[in-house]
ROPA-557125 format. One line per 8 residues: number of its first residue (from 1); their letters; for each residue z, x, y of C-alpha. Coordinates in Angstrom, 1 decimal. Example, Ala and Ser with C-alpha at 12.3 -4.5 7.8 and 13.67 -1.06 7.14 Angstrom:
2
1	AS	7.8/12.3/-4.5; 7.1/13.7/-1.1
***
This chain:
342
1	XXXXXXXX	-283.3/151.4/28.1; -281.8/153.4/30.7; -277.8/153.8/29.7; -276.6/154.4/33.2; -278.2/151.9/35.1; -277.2/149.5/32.6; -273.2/150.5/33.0; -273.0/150.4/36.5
9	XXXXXXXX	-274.9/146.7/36.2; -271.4/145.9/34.8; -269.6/147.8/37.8; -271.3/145.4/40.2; -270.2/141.9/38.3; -268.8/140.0/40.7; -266.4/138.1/38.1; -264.1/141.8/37.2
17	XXXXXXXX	-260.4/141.4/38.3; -259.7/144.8/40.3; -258.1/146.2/37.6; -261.2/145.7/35.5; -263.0/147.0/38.1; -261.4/150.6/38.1; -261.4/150.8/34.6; -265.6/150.2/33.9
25	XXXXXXXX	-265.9/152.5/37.5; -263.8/155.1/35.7; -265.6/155.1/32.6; -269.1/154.9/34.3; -268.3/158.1/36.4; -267.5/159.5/33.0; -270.8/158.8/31.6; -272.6/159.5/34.6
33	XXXXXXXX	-271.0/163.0/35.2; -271.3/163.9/31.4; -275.0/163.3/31.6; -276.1/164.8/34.7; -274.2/168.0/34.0; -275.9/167.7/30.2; -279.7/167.7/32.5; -278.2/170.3/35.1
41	XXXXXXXX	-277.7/172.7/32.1; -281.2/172.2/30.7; -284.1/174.8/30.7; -285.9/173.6/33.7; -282.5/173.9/36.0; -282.7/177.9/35.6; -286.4/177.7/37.5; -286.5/180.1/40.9
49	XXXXXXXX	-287.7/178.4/43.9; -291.1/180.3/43.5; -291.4/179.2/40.4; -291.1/176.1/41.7; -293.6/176.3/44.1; -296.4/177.5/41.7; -295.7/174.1/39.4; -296.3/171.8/42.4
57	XXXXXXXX	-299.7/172.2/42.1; -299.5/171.0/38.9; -296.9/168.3/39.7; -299.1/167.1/42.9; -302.0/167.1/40.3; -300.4/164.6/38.0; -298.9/163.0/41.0; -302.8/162.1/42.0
65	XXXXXXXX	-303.5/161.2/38.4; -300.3/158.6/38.2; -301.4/157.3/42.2; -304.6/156.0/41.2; -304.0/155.2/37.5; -302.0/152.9/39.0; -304.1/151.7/41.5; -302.1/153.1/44.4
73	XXXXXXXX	-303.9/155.3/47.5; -303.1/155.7/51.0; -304.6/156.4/54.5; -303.0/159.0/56.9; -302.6/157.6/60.5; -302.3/160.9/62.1; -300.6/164.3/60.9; -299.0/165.9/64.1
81	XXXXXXXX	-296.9/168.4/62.4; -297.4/172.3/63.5; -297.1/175.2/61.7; -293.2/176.9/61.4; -291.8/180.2/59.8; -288.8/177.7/59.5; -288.1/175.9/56.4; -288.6/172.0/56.2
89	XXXXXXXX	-286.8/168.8/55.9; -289.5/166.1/55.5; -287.5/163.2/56.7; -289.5/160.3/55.3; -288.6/156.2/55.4; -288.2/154.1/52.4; -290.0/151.6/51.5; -290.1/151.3/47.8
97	XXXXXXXX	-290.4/153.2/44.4; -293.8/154.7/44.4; -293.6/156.0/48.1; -292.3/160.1/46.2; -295.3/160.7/44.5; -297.7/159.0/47.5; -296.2/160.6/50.2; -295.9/163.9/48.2
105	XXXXXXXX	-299.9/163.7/47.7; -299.6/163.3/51.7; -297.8/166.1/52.8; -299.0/168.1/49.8; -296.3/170.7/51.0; -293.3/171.9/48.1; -289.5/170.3/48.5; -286.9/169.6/46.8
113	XXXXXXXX	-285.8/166.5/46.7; -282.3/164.3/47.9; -281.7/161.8/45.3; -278.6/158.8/45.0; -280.4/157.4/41.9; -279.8/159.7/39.5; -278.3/156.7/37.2; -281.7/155.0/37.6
121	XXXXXXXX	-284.2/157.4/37.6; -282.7/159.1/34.2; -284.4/157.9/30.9; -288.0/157.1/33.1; -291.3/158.7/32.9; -290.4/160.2/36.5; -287.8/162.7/35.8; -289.4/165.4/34.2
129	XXXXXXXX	-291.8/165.6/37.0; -288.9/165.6/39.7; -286.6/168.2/37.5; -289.7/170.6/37.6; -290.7/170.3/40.8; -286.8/170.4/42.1; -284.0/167.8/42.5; -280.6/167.4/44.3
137	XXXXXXXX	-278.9/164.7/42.7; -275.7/163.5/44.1; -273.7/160.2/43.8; -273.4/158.5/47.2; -270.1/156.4/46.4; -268.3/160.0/45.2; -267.2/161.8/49.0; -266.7/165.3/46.8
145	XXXXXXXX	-270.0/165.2/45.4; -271.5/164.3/49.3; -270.2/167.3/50.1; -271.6/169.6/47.5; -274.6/168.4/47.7; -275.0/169.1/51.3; -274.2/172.9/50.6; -276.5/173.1/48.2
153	XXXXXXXX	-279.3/172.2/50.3; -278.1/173.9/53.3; -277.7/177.3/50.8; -281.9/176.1/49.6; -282.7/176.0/53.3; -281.2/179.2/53.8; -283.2/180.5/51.1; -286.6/179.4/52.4
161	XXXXXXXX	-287.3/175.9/50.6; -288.0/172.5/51.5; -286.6/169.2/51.6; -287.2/165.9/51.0; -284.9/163.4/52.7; -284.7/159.5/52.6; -282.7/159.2/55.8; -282.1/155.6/55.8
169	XXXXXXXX	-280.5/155.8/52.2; -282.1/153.4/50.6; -285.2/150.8/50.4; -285.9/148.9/54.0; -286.7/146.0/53.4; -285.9/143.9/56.8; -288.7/141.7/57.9; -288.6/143.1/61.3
177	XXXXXXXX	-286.4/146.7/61.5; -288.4/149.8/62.0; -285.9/152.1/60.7; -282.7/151.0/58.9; -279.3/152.8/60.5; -279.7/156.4/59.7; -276.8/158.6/58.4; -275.5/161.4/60.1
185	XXXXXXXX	-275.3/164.1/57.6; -278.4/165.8/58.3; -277.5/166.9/61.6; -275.6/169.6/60.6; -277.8/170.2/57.4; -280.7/170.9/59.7; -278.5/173.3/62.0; -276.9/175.1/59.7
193	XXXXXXXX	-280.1/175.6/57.8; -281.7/176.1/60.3; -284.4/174.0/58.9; -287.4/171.6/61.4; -287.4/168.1/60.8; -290.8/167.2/60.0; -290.8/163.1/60.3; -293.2/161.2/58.1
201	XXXXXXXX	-293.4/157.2/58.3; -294.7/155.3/55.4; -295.2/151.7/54.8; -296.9/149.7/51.7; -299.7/146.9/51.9; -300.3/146.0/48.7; -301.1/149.0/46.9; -302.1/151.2/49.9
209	XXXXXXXX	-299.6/153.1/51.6; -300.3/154.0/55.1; -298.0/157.5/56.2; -298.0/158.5/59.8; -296.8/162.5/60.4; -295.4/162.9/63.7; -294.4/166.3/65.4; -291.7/168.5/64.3
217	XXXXXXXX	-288.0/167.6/65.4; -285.7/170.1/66.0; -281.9/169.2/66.0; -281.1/173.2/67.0; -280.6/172.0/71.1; -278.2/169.0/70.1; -274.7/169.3/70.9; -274.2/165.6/70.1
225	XXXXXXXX	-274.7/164.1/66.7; -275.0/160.7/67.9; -277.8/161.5/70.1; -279.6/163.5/68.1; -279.6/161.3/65.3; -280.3/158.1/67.7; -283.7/160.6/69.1; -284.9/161.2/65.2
233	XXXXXXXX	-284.6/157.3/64.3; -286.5/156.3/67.6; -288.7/159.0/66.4; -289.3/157.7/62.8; -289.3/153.8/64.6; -292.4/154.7/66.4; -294.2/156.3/63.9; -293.7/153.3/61.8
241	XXXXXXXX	-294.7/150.8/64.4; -297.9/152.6/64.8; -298.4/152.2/61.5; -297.6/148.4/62.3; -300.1/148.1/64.8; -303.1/149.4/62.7; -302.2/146.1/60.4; -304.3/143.1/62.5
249	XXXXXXXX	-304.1/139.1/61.7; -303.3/136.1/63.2; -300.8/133.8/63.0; -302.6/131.1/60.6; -303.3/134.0/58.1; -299.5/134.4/57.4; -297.9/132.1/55.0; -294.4/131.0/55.2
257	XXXXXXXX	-293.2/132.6/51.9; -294.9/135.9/52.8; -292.0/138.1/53.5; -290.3/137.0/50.4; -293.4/137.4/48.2; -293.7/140.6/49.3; -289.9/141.9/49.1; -290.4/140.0/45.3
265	XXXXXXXX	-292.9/142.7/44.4; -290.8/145.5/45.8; -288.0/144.6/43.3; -290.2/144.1/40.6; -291.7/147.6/40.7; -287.8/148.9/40.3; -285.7/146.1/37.6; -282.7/147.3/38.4
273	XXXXXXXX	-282.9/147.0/42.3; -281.7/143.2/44.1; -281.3/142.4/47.7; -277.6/142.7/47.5; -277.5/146.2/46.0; -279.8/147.5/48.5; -277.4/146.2/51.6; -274.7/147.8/49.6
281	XXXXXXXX	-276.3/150.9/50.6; -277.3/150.5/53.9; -275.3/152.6/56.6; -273.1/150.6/58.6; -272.1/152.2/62.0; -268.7/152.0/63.7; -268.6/149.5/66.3; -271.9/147.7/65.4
289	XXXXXXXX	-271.6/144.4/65.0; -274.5/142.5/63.1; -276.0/138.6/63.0; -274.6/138.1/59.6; -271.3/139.5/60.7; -271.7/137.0/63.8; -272.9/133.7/62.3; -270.8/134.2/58.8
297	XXXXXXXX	-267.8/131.9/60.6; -270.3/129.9/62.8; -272.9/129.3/60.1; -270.2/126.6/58.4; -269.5/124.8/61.4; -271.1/121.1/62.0; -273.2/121.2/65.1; -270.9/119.2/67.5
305	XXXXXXXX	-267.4/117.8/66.6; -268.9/113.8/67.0; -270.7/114.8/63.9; -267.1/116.4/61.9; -266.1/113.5/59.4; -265.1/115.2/56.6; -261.3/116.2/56.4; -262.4/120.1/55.1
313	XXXXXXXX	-264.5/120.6/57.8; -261.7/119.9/60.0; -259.2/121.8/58.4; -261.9/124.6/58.8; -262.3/124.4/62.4; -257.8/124.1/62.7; -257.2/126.8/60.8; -260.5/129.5/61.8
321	XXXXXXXX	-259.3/132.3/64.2; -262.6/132.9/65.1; -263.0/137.1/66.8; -264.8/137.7/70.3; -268.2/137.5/69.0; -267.9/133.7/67.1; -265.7/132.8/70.1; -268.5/134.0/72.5
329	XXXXXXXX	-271.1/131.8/70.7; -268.6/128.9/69.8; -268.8/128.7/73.8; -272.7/128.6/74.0; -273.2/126.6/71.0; -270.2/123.5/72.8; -272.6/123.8/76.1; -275.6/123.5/74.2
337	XXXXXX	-273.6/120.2/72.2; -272.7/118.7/75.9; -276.2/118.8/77.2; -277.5/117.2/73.9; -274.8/114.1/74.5; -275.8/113.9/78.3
***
């Protein structure tokens, strides 16, 4: 049983008063600390980057093993990246639990790697393999650890080692959205370390993983963070829609329940994962307004007011203050009601 994940399972019980909440946050940070600096002193922390390097052959070895003991393969679109005397991040999309060890067997190049889950991964079969090969861990909800962890990887940069960089934070698993919103943080990583962005796109079909390589991104002319993370996500989205467009059927091959089948295998590779932790994760921009954000007013009104007859939905529509968005398709949604009565 793995002790952390099971503590912060408590943390995200919907049920805890707010003062019950700060109390099992306090004491999971507790834990969580007291173990990861009990792993950060062990013997396989003290390892140099070279000899690092020389165990990856060894690591992408079992890496192969584990891939097709367990059935898993994959097919390389195209590999675009060129040759650098710079050190690497290999930004890569998420797409589930096994994409490390596939996509390592891909790129076959050393990293270290930039891991949030250091409460899940702890206690699995996985962790001696990442500790050897070379592991960041931070906690994403902590802003002090954020920020050491980035100088740590811009000081391993600066030394001449590799990344390996989930951009999007956490699993994607939107039926139709290339690239989740990306964070912003690795902007200045990648300056500062002076490091190229090598962008790798990876997607799951059953238990073959298709990984698309594009060319290497540099963030070195970008004065504006915005932009230049914007360019690396269009990047990443077009890598992954040409992995899209190697994927043919027609419409009377897909089944209704598909999607759902298939984000139902995703979370039964990783227990401790559910739809609503993942969106807990997911970057949410300033000023970006989505359709649940949209419809979650609109969504419990009746379709027209001839069809309101019960007093609460009344009192619902009285006492909504609906903002520019719901008021914008309160309008449309009235004009759509008038034509229907016409």
């Amino acid at each position: 049983m793995n002790i952390l994940a099971e503590e912060q399972k408590k943390i995200l019980d919907k049920n805890l008063t707010e003062e019950e909440l700060q109390i099992k946050t306090k004491e999971f940070l507790s834990l969580y600390y007291e173990l990861r600096k009990k792993d950060e002193n062990k013997w396989y922390s003290k390892l140099t980057l070279e000899q690092r390097k020389k165990i990856h052959k060894l690591i992408l070895a079992i890496y192969k093993l584990k891939n097709r003991l367990g059935g898993f393969s994959y097919k390389m679109i195209k590999d675009e990246r060129t040759k650098t005397d710079r050190p690497i991040i290999y930004v890569v999309t998420h797409v589930g639990k096994f994409d490390i060890e596939v996509v390592s067997e891909a790129i076959k190049d050393h990293y270290y790697l930039l891991s949030g889950d250091f409460e899940h991964i702890q206690g699995i079969i996985d962790a001696p393999f990442l500790a050897l090969n070379g592991v960041f861990y931070f906690n994403e909800k902590v802003k002090e650890d954020r920020k050491k962890v980035s100088e740590k990887m811009i000081n391993h940069l600066q030394n001449g080692g590799n990344l390996m960089y989930f951009i999007e934070g956490t699993w994607n698993i939107t039926p139709n959205l290339p690239m989740l919103p990306s964070y912003w943080g690795i902007v200045d990583i990648a300056k500062k370390g002076n490091a190229i962005i090598v962008p790798v796109a990876a997607d799951q079909y059953g238990k073959v993983f298709k990984v698309n390589i594009g060319k290497n991104f540099d963030m070195q002319p970008y004065e504006d963070k915005s932009l230049a993370i914007s360019d690396l996500r269009d990047c990443l989205a077009t890598l992954k829609y040409e992995i899209w467009e190697t994927e043919y059927t027609t419409r009377s091959k897909i089944k209704e329940d598909e999607w759902e089948k298939y984000v139902a295998l995703r979370f039964k590779e990783w227990p401790y994962f559910n739809e609503e932790y993942i969106k807990g994760l997911i970057f949410k921009p300033k000023n970006v307004v989505t359709n649940e954000d949209v419809y979650k007013d609109i969504s419990q009104l009746p379709l027209s007011t001839e069809e309101t007859t019960c007093k609460e939905k009344i009192e619902f529509l009285d006492n909504m203050t609906p903002n520019l968005y719901t008021a914008r398709l309160l309008a449309i949604k009235d004009a759509r009601t008038r034509v229907r009565i016409k």
